[in-house]
C-alpha positions in Angstrom: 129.2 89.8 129.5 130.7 92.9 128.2 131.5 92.9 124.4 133.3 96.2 122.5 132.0 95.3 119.0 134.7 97.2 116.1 133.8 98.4 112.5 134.6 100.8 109.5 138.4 99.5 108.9 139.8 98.8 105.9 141.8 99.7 102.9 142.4 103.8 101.8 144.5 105.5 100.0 146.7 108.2 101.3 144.8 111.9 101.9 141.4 109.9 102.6 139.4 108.9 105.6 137.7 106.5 107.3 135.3 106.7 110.5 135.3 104.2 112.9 133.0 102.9 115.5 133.1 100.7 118.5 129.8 100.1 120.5 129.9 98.8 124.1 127.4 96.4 125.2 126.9 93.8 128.2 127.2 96.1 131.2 124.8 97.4 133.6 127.4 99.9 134.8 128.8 103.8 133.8 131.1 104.4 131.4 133.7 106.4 132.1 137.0 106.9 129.6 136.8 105.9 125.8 139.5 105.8 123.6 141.1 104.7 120.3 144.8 102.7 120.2 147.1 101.3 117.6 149.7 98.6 117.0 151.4 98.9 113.6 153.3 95.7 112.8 156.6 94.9 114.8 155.6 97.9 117.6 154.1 98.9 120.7 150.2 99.8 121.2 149.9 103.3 121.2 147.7 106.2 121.9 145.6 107.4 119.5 142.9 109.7 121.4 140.5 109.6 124.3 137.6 111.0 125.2 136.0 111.3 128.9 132.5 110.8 129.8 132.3 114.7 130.0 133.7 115.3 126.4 137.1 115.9 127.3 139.4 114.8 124.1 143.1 114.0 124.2 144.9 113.4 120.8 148.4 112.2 120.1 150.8 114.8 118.8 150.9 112.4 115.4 147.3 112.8 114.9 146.1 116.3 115.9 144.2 118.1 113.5 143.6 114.7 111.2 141.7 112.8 113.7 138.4 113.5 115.9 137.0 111.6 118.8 133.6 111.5 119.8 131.2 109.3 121.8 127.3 108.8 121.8 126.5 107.9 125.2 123.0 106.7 124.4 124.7 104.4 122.1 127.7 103.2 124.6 129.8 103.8 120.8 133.1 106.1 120.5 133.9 107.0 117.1 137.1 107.9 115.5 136.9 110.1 112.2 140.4 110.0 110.2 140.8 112.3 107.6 144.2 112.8 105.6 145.2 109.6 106.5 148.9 108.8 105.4 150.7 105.8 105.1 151.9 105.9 108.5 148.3 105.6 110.2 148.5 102.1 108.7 147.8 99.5 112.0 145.5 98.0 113.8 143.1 100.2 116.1 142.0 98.7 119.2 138.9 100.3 120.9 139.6 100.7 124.5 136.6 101.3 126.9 136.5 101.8 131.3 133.6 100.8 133.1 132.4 101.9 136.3 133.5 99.1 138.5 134.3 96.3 135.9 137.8 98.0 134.9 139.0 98.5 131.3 138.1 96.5 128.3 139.9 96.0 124.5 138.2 95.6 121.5 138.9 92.9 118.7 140.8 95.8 116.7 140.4 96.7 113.5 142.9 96.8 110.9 143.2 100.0 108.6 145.9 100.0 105.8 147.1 103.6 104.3 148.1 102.6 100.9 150.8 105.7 99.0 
């Protein structure tokens, strides 16, 4: 059974930074895309970044130059560093991971609140 197991949310104030992780376990199969989303309270799941099983990254415009992406693929775990975070960052991020025939699978999430 697949599992995407989140950490390192939680409460910052504005200008600092959190890292988190999500590790991947259960599957016997590749892993292709990983990525990060958010759902701040009363909208829509959004984009945060990816990263492909080659390395290739993909930010939103709203996070560029704040947030990195990376993956350890002898750990299965994609990692989001947030630095400067701002009040606006505040939501829940989501861990999103594809597998080689399985399809895509969704993390518990993990809330992170930007205090100002």
């Amino acid at each position: 059974q697949v599992q995407l197991v989140e950490s390192g949310g939680g409460l910052v104030q504005s200008g600092g930074s959190l890292r988190l992780s999500c590790a991947a376990s259960g599957s016997i199969f590749p892993i292709y895309d990983m990525g990060w989303y958010r759902q701040a309270s009363g909208n829509q799941r959004e984009l945060v970044a990816t990263i492909t099983s080659g390395g290739s990254t993909n930010y939103a415009d709203s996070v560029k130059g704040r947030f990195a992406i990376s993956r350890d693929n002898a750990k299965n775990t994609v990692y989001l560093q947030m630095n400067y975070l701002k009040p606006e960052d505040t939501a829940a991020y989501y861990c999103n991971v594809r597998f080689a025939h399985l399809g895509t699978y969704w993390g518990q999430g993990t809330q992170v609140v930007v205090s100002s």
